[in-house]
Structures are given as C-alpha cells and as structure tokens.
C-alpha positions in Angstrom: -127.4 -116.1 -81.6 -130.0 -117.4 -79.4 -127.8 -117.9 -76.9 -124.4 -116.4 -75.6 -122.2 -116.9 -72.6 -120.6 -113.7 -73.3 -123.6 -112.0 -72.3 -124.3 -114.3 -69.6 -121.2 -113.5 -68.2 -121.5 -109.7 -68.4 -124.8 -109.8 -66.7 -123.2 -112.0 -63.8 -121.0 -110.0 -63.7 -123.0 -106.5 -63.7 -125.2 -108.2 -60.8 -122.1 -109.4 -59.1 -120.8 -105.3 -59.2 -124.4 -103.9 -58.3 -124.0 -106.4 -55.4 -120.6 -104.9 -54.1 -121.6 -101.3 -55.3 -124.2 -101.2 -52.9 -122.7 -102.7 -49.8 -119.4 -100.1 -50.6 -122.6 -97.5 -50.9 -123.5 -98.3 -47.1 -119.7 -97.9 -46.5 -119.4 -94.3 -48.5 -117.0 -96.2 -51.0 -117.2 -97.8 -54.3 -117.0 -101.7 -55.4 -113.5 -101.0 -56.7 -112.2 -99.2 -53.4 -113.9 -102.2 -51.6 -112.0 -104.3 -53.9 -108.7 -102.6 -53.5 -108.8 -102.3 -49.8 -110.0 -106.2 -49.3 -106.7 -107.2 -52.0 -104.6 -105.1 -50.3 -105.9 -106.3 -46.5 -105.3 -110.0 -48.2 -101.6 -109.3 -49.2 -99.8 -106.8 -47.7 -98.7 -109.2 -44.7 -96.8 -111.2 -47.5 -95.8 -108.9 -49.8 -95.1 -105.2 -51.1 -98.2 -103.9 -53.1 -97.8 -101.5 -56.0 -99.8 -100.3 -58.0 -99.4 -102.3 -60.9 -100.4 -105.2 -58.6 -103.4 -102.8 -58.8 -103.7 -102.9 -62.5 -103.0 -107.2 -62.9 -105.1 -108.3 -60.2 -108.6 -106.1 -61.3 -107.1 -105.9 -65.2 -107.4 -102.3 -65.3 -105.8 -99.8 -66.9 -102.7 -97.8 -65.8 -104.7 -94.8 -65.8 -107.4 -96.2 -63.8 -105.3 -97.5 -61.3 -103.8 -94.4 -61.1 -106.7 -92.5 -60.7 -108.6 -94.8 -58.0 -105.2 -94.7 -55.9 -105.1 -90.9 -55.9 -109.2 -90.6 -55.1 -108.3 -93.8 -52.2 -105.3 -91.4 -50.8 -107.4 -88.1 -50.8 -110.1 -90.0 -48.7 -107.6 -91.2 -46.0 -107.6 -95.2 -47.1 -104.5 -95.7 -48.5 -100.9 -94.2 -47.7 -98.3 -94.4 -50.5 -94.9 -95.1 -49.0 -91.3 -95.5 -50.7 -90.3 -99.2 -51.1 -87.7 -100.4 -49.1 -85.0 -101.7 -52.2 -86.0 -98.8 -54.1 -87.4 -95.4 -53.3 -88.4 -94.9 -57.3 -91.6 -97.1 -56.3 -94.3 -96.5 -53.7 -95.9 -99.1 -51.3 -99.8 -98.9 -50.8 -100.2 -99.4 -47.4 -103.9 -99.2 -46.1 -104.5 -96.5 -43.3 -105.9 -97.2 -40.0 -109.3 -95.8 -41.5 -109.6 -98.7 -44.3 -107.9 -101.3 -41.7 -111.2 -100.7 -39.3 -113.4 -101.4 -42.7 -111.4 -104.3 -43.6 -113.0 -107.3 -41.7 -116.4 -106.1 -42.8 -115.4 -105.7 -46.4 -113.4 -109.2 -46.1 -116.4 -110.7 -44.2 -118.9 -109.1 -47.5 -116.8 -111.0 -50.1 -116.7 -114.6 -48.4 -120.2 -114.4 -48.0 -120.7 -113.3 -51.7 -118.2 -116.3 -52.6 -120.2 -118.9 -50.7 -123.0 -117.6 -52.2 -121.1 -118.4 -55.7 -120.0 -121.7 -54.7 -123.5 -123.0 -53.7 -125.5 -122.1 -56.6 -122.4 -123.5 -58.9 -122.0 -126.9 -56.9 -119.7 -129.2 -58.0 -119.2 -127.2 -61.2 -116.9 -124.3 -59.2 -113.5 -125.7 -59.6 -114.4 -126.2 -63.3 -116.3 -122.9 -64.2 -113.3 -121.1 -62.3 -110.6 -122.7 -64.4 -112.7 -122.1 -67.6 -113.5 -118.2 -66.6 -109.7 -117.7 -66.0 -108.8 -119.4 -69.0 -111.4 -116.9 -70.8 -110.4 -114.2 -68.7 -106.0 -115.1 -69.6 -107.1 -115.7 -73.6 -108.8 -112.9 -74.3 -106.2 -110.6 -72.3 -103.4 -111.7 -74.1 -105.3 -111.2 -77.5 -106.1 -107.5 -76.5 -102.7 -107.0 -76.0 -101.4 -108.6 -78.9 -103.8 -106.6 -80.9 -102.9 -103.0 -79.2 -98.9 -103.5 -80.2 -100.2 -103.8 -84.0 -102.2 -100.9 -83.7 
C-alpha cells in the first residue's frame, strides 16, 4: 500500500511522544508520568482517581499501570490513600512535589494542543471524532479477540 493512515498515525504519534519525552526529560520524568500527573492534576478536584482510571484514560495495561504507579510513588509524586466508601481501593493523590510540576506540565500540553489545533484547522473536531472512533473500534476488537483466545 502506497499509502496508510495507520502508519501516519503511529508516526504522529511517535513525534507527538518524542515531544513530551523530552520536555518530561528536562523535568527528570517520563511522558507517561507527565501524562499521569497532568490527568490526575485535571481530575482529582472532581473526582476519586484509581488506578484503573490509569489504565482507561492512557489504554494501558493493568500491569503497566501498576508498575508506573509504584515507580511514581517511589519518586515522591504520587501518594496512594484508602478511598473513603471503601478502604479495599486506593486514591492517587499527587504529592506536593508533582503539585509544584503541575502548572508547567498543564501549561506544556495546551501549548502542544494548540499547536494540534492550528495545523488541523477546521478539520479538529472531525479528525478528533474519527481518531476516537478508531481509537473505541479497534479496542473493543482487541478485547473481543483476547476472550476467544
């Protein structure tokens, strides 16, 4: 095939991850725990944040999210705290440590957004729905497909 959006996507993608990687590099993180820090930042005010929230909002695997909490908890960004209805589950909270890095992180990703928005124009709202759709279609398949296997 001459051409294919899949691999246009994972090369957007991979330059949209080098892009993160290195500001997190200036911050001695990594994309993902600028990722994680900048979700958490976004929602804890509104809601509890587990770590399967983790796992559905970056589609990662249980043992990834896992893993990345634990490292994130070892380097003083995130606490882990019993939720309030049920002591079974633990609340990510981010530290005062990640709370300081917070507003720069948040400030990184709007900029990288706008920077998404203007070279897509008036196609955003459209591309957006379509990459979700992608994104939800394929996910589900995977799924499907691991419960046969």
């Amino acid at each position: 095939m001459e051409r294919s959006i899949g691999i246009a996507i994972k090369k957007a993608n991979n330059a949209l991850s080098r892009d993160s990687d290195h500001f997190a590099k200036q911050l001695g993180l990594t994309g993902m725990q600028i990722s994680t820090i900048n979700f958490i930042a976004a929602h804890e005010t509104t809601q509890d944040i587990f770590q399967r929230d983790l796992e559905h909002e970056f589609n990662i695997r249980k043992a990834t999210a896992s893993s990345l909490v634990t490292t994130m908890v070892a380097k003083d960004l995130l606490i882990r705290v019993p939720a309030t209805n049920d002591a079974r589950y633990k609340r990510l909270l981010l530290t005062p440590n990640a709370r300081q890095l917070a507003t720069k992180i948040e400030a990184f990703f709007e900029a990288s957004e706008r920077r998404i928005q203007n070279l897509l124009g008036p196609a955003f709202e459209s591309t957006y729905t379509q990459l979700t759709q992608i994104s939800t279609d394929f996910t589900a398949k995977a799924t499907e497909q691991s419960k046969k296997d």
